[in-house]
N, C-alpha and C positions, 0 to 999 in steps of 0.2 A: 245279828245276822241270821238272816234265815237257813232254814235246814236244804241244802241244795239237794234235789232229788234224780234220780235217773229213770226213765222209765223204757224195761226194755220189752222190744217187739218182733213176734215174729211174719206178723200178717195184714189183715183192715184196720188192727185199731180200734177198735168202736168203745173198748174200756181205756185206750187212751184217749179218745175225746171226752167221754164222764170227765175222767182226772183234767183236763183243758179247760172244758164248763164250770168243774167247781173251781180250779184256780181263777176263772175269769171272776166267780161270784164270791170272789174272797171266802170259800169255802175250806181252802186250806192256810189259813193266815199266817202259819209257821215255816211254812217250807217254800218252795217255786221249782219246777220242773225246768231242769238246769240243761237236762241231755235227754236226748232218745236215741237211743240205742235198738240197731234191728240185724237181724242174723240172716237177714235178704235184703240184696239190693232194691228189690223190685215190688218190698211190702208197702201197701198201701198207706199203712200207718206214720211211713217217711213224708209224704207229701200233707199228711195232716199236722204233722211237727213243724214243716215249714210256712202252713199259712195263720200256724198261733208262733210264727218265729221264733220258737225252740232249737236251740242247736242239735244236730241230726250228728249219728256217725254207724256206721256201715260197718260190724266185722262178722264177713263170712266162715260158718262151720266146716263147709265145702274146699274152701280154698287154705282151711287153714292147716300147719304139717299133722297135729294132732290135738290132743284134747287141752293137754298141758300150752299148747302154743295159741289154740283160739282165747282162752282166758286169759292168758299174758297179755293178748294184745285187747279183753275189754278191760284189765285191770288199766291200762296204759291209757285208755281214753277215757276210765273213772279220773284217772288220778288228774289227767291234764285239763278236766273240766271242776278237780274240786268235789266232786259228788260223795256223800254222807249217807244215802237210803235210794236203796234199790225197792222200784216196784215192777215184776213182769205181769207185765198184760197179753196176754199171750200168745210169752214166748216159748217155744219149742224146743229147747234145750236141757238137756240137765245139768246143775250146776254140778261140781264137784266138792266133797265135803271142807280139803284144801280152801277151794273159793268161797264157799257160805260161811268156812270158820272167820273169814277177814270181816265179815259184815253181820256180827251178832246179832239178834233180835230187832235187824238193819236191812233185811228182806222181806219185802209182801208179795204174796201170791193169792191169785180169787181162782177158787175152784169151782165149777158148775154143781155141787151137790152139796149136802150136808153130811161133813166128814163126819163120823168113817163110814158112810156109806159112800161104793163107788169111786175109789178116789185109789191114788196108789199108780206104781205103773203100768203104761197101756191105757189109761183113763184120763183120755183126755177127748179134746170139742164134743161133737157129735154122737162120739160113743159112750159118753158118762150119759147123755138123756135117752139112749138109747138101752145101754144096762137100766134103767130106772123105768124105762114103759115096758120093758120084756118083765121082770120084776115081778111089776104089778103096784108098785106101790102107790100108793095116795097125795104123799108131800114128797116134794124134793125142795131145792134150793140152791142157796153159794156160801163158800165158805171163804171169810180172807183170814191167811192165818201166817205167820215167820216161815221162811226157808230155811231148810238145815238140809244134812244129806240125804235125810231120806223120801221120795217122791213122797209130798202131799201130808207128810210128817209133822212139821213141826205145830209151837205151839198155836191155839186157834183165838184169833182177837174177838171177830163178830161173825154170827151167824143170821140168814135172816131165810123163812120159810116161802114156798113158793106151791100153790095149788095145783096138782095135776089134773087135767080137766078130760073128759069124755069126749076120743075121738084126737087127742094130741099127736101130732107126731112129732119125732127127735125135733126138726127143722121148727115148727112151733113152739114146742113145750123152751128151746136151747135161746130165742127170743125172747119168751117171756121173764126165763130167768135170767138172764142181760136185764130188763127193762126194770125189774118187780126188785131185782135182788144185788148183783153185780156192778151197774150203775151207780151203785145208793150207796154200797156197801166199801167199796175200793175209796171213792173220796174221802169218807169217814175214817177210813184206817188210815190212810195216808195221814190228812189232820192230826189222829193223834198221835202219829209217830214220828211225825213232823215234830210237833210240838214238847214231844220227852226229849227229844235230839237235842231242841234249841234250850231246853232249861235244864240241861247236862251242861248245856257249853255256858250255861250264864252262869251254871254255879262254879265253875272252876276258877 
């Protein structure tokens, strides 16, 4: 059986389509994106789940009574889909350590930098490429690394470097590391965390 995966979202999607394309190209041979999960009705990402017909499910931060009651209810729609490994592509939320403790070295996250630069709370889209050209610096990149409680914390699987060029701005430089770095890097960790999941359960 394959390792069932969740991928949750809070927006376009564009690192849930990577993760679509490599599943279409048998890229993650161990796992299959079971659910997508988004924390807005209205994110863009929902409508790309439903034309690779992935099952979608909707649980609002806004509507929910508090922090403790939105994660009950995406525990609720893990459980009733089955789901084994979370990827947030990104999602906008922070997990709580309660919730990351349920899913051990069972959550991926891609960061727009190369942790530990830039990364942590308040660092997030736009603004990690934007701390990186005020900076000054020459390389940036993405990082996908486990979720645990602390923003942008845990440990880190792959990293891959991304050139900053002469004349970048956030809006450029935040494309290129999607296309160069992010894209490449989320299907590959998925893969092999896919694949530890499924030779956990075959050895039992």
């Amino acid at each position: 059986m394959k390792t069932r995966i969740a991928v949750f979202v809070s927006g376009g999607g564009t690192n849930l389509q990577a993760l679509i394309h490599a599943q279409a190209e048998n890229k993650i041979p161990d796992g299959e994106i079971a659910l997508v999960l988004s924390s807005r009705a209205d994110a863009y990402a929902l409508k790309r789940a439903e034309a690779a017909s992935i099952p979608t499910a909707v649980v609002s931060r806004k509507e929910a009574k508090s922090a403790e009651d939105f994660e009950a209810k995406i525990l609720a729609a893990l459980e009733s889909h089955g789901i084994e490994m979370i990827v947030l592509a990104g999602f906008m939320s922070i997990l709580s350590e309660n919730f990351t403790a349920r899913f051990p070295a069972r959550i991926l996250n891609v960061h727009p930098s190369l942790i530990p630069s830039f990364c942590g709370a308040g660092f997030y889209g736009l603004r990690v490429h934007e701390a990186a050209l005020s900076y000054g610096v020459k390389v940036t990149g993405a990082t996908v690394h486990f979720v645990n409680e602390i923003p942008d914390g845990g440990q880190i699987l792959l990293q891959k470097a991304v050139e900053i060029r002469e004349g970048d701005t956030p809006e450029i430089l935040q494309k290129r590391v999607m296309e160069e770095a992010e894209w490449i890097l989320l299907p590959k960790a998925t893969a092999m965390v896919a694949k530890r999941i499924r030779d956990e359960k075959t050895e039992k």
